[in-house]
C-alpha positions as CSV (number, residue, x, y, z in Angstrom):
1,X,7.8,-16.5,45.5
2,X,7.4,-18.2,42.1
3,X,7.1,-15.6,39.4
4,X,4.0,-15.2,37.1
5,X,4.9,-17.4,34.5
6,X,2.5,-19.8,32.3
7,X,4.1,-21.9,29.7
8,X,1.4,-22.6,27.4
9,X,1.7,-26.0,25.4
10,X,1.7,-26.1,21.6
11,X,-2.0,-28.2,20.5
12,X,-3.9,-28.0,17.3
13,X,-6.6,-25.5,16.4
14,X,-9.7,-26.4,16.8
15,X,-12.7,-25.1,14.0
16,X,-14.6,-22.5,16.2
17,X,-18.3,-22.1,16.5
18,X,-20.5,-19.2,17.7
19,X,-19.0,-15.8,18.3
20,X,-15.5,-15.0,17.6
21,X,-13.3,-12.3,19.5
22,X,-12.8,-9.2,17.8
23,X,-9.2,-8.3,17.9
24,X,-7.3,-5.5,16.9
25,X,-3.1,-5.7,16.1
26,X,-1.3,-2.7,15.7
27,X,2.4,-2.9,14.2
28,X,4.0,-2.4,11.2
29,X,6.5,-4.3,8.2
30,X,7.2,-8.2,9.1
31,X,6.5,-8.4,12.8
32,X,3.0,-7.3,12.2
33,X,2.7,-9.5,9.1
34,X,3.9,-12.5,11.4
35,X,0.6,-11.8,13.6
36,X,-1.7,-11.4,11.4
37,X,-1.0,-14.2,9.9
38,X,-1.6,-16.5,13.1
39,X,-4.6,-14.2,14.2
40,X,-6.6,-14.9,11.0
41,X,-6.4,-18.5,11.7
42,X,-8.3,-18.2,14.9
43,X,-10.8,-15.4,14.3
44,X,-13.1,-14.1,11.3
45,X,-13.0,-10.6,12.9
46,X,-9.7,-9.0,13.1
47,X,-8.0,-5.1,12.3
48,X,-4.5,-4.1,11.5
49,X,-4.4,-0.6,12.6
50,X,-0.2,-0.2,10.7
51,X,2.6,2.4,10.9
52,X,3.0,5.2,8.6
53,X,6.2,6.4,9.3
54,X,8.3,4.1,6.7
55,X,10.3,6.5,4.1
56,X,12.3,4.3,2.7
57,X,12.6,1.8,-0.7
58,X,9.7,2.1,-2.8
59,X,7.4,3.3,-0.1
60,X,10.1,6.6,0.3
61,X,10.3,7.2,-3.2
62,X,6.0,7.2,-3.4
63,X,5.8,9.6,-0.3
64,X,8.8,11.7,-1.5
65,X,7.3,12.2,-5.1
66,X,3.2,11.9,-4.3
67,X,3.1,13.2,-0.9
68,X,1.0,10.4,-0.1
69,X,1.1,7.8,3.0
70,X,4.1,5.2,2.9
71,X,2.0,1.9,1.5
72,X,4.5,-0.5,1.9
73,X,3.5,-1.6,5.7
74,X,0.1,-1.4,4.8
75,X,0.1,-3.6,1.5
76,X,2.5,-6.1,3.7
77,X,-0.4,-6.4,6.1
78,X,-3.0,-6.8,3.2
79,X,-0.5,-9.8,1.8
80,X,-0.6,-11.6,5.6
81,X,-4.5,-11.1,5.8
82,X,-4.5,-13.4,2.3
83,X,-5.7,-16.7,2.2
84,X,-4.4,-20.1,2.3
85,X,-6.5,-20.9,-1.2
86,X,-5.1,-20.3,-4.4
87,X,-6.9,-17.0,-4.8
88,X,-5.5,-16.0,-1.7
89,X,-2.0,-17.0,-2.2
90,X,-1.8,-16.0,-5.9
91,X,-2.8,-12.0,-5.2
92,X,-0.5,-12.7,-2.2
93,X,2.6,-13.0,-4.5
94,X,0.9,-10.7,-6.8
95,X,0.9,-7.4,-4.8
96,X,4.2,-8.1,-3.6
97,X,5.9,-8.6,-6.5
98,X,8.6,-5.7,-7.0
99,X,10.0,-4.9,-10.5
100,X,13.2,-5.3,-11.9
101,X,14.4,-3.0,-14.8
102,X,17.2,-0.1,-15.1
103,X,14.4,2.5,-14.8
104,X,12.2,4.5,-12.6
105,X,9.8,1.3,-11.8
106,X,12.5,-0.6,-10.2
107,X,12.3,-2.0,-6.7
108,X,8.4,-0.8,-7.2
109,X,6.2,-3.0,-5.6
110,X,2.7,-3.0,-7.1
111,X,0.5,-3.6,-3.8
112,X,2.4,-0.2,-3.5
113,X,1.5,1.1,-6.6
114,X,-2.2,-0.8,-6.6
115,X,-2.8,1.0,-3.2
116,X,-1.6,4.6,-4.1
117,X,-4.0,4.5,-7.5
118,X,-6.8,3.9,-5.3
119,X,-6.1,6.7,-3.0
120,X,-5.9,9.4,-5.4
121,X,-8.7,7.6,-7.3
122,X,-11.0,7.9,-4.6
123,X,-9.7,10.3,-2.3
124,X,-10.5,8.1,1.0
125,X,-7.5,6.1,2.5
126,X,-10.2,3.6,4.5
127,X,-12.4,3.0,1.5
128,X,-9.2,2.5,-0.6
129,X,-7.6,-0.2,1.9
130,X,-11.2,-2.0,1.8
131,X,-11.1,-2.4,-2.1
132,X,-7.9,-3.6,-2.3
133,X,-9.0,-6.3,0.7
134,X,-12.2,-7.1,-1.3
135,X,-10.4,-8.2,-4.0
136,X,-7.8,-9.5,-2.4
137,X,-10.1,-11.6,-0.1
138,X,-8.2,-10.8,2.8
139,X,-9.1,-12.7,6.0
140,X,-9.7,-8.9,7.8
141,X,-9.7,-5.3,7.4
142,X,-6.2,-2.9,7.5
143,X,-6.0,0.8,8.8
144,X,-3.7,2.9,9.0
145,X,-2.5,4.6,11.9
146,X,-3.1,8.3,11.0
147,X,-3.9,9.8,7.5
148,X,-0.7,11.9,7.1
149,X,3.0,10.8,6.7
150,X,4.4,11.0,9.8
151,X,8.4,11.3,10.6
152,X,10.5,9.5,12.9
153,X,13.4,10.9,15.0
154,X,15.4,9.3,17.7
155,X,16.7,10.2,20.4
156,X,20.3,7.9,19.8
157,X,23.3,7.7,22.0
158,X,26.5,7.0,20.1
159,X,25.4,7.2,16.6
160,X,28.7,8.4,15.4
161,X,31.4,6.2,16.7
162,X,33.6,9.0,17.2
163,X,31.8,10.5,20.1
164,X,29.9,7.2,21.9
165,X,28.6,9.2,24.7
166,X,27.1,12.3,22.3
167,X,23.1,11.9,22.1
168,X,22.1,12.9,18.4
169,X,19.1,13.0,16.8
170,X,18.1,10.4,13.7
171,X,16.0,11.1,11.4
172,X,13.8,9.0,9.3
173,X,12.3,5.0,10.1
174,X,15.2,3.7,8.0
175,X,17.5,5.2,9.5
176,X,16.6,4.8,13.0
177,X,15.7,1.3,12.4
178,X,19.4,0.2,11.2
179,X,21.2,3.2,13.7
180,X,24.2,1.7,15.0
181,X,24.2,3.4,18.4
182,X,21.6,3.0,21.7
183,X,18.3,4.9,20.9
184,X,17.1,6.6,23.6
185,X,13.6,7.7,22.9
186,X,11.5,8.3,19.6
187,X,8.9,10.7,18.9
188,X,7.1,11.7,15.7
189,X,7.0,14.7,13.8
190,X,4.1,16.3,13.6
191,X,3.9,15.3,17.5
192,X,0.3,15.0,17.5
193,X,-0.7,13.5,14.3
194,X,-4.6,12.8,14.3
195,X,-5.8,8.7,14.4
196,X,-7.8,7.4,11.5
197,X,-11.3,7.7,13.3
198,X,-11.9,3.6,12.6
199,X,-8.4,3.0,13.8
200,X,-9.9,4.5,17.3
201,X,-13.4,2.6,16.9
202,X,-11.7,-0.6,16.1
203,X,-9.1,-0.5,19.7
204,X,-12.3,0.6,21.4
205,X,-14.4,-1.7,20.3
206,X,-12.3,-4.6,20.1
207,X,-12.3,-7.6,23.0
208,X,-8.6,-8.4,22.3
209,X,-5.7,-5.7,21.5
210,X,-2.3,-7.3,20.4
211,X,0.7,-5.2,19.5
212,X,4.1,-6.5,18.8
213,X,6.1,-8.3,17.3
214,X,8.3,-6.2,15.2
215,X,10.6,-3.4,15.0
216,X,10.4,-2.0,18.4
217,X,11.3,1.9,18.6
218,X,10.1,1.8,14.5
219,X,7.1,0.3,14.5
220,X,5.8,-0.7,17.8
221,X,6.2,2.2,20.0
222,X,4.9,4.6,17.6
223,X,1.7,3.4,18.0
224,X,1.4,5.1,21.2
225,X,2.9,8.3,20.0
226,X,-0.3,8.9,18.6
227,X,-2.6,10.9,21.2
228,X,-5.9,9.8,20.5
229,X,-4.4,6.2,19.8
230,X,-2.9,6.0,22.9
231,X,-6.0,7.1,24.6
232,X,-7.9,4.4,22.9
233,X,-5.6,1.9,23.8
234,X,-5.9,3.0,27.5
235,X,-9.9,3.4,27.9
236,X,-10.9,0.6,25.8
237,X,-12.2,-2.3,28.2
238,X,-10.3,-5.0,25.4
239,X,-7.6,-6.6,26.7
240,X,-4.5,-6.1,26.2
241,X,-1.4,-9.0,25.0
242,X,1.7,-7.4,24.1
243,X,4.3,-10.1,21.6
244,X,7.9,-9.8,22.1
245,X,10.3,-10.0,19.5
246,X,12.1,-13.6,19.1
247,X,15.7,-11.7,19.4
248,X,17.3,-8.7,19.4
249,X,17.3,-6.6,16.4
250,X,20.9,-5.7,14.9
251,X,21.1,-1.8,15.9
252,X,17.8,-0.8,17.1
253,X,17.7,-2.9,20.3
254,X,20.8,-4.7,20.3
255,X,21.6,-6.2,23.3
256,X,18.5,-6.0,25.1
257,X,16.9,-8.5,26.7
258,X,13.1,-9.3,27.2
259,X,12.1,-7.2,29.8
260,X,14.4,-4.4,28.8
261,X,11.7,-4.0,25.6
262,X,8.5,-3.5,28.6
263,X,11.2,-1.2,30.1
264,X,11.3,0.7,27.4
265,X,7.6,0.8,26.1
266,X,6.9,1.9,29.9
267,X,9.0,4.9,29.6
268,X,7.2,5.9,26.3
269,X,3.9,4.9,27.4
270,X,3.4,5.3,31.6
271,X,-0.1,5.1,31.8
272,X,-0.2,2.0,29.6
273,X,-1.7,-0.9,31.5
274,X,-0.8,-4.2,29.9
275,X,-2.6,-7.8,30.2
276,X,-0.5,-10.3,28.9
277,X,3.3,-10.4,27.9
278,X,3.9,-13.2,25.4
279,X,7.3,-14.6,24.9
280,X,8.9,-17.6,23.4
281,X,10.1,-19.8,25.9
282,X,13.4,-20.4,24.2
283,X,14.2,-16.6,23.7
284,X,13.7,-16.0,27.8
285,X,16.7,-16.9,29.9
286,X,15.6,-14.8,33.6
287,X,12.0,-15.9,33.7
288,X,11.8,-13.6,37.2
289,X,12.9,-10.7,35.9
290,X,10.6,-10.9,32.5
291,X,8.0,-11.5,35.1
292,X,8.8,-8.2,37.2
293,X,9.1,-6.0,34.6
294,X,5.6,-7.4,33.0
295,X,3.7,-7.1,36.9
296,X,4.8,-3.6,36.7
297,X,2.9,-3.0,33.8
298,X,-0.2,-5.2,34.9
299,X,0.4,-8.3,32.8
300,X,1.0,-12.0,33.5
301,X,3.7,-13.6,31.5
302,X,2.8,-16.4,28.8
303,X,5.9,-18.6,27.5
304,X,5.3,-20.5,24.3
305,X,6.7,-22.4,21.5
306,X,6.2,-19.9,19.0
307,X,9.6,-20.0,17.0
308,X,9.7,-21.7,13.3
309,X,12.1,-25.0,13.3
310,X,14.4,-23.6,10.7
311,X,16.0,-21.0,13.0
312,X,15.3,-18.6,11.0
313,X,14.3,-15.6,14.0
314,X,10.7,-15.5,12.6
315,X,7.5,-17.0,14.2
316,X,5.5,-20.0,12.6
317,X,2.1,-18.6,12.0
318,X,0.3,-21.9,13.2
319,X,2.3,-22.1,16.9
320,X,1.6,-18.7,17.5
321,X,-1.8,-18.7,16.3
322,X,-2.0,-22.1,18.7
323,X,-0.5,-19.3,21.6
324,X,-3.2,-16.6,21.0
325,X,-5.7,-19.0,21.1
326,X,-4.9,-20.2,24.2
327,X,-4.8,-16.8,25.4
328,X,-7.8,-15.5,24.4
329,X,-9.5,-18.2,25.8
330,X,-7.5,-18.6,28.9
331,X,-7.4,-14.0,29.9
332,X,-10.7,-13.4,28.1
333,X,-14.0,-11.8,29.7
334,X,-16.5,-13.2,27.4
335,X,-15.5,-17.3,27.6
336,X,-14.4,-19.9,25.2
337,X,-15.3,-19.0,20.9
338,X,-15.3,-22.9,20.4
């Protein structure tokens, strides 16, 4: 029996007409960045729903001293939602520029700062993250997850090399995200943080729902460690792509292959039924196996092209933009947007 494989073929974008799909990707830091920036070359209505769980470099410092949300995920998102024009690009650059100096505004990125002026300014993270799009231009709207800091702890085995079989716990996104032993689990402290109310309305609202790429235990899976997130992401009748990572990721998943990461999302989320598994074709060596563990979860397996040429391990916004759109038009309930 042939496993359920499609390898989509790379092919320009066309301009669309008519309605668009609404889509909603939830992530966080460069993996998410990476998506958006395909996604808002195919549709005109799109959410980032982002992490808040980062405590380190200048978004650590902010939370630490402000007790405020981490921004740095959130302004990373806002930079990939800029456009391809000069005004795009130029606030692009602009927000995440990060000072240089022997005092206290080194490593500071102003997005960061920008962002957490606006909160306290106007007491409202959504209506803050709007502004900052508005003037930014950005090519869709960024929400974050929950609207208090949350922490991250994982479940790792062999985190101290002197005992490989001990299960500790890590604390902290940073930490877990560079851990060198075998993570286990995660979970968030508070353990039931409440969902930004739009966050929920945008995943149930939404035709398309894409999470991954990116940091998996750090910034994709805590997406569904949020209750009325998770709930969301189970009853709305969107579907549902997940995006695989291009490789394994020094520490955190090291070692694991494609369908290890559905493996692992399973355990975390059971009751999570999945659509479509996306994968670049070169990254995939046991096609069967990628296919079993994505039938268990409900989804077919796409391969694509999706990889940028300079081998760098990060995608090339217009292949996997070319990959989504193929997707959505090939899976999706409501037809072709062209």
């Amino acid at each position: 029996m042939k496993p359920n494989v499609r390898r989509i073929r790379p092919n320009r974008l066309g301009r669309r007409r008519g309605a668009q799909p609404k889509v909603v990707a939830l992530g966080g830091g460069m993996g998410l960045s990476a998506s958006l920036a395909a996604l808002r070359r195919i549709t005109g209505d799109l959410t980032a729903v982002v992490t808040v769980a980062d405590d380190g470099g200048s978004s650590g410092r902010l939370r630490d001293e402000l007790g405020v949300l981490p921004p740095g995920d959130l302004r990373k998102a806002l930079a990939a939602l800029c456009g391809d024009d000069d005004w795009g690009q130029t606030w692009s650059r602009v927000i995440q520029h990060r000072f240089q100096s022997g005092g206290d505004l080194h490593e500071h990125a102003v997005g960061n700062l920008l962002i957490v002026a606006l909160w306290e300014q106007l007491g409202d993270h959504v209506q803050a993250l709007d502004l900052v799009g508005t003037l930014l231009g950005a090519h869709g709207r960024v929400l974050p997850m929950s609207a208090v800091p949350l922490e991250l702890q994982a479940l790792v085995r062999g985190h101290d090399p002197e005992h490989p079989d001990h299960i500790g716990t890590v604390r902290g996104q940073a930490n877990v995200a560079l851990t060198t032993g075998e993570v286990q689990s995660v979970h968030l402290v508070p353990n039931d943080p409440p969902a930004v109310p739009e966050a929920v309305a945008a995943v149930l609202d939404a035709d398309w729902v894409v999470l991954g790429p990116g940091s998996w235990f750090s910034s994709v899976i805590p997406h569904l460690l949020v209750p009325e997130l998770l709930d969301a992401l189970t009853e709305t009748k969107a579907r549902r792509v997940l995006s695989l990572n291009l490789a394994p990721q020094p520490g955190e998943t090291e070692g694991f292959s494609p369908q290890r990461h559905l493996e692992v999302l399973a355990r975390h989320a059971p009751k999570l039924a999945l659509d479509v598994v996306l994968a670049d074709q070169a990254a995939v060596r046991d096609t069967e196996s990628l296919s079993e563990s994505a039938k268990r979860l409900g989804a077919a397996v796409e391969l694509a092209p999706v990889a940028a040429p300079d081998s760098s391990a990060k995608h090339d916004p217009e292949l996997l933009a070319a990959a989504y759109d193929r997707i959505f038009r090939m899976h999706g309930r409501i037809g072709p947007w062209r």
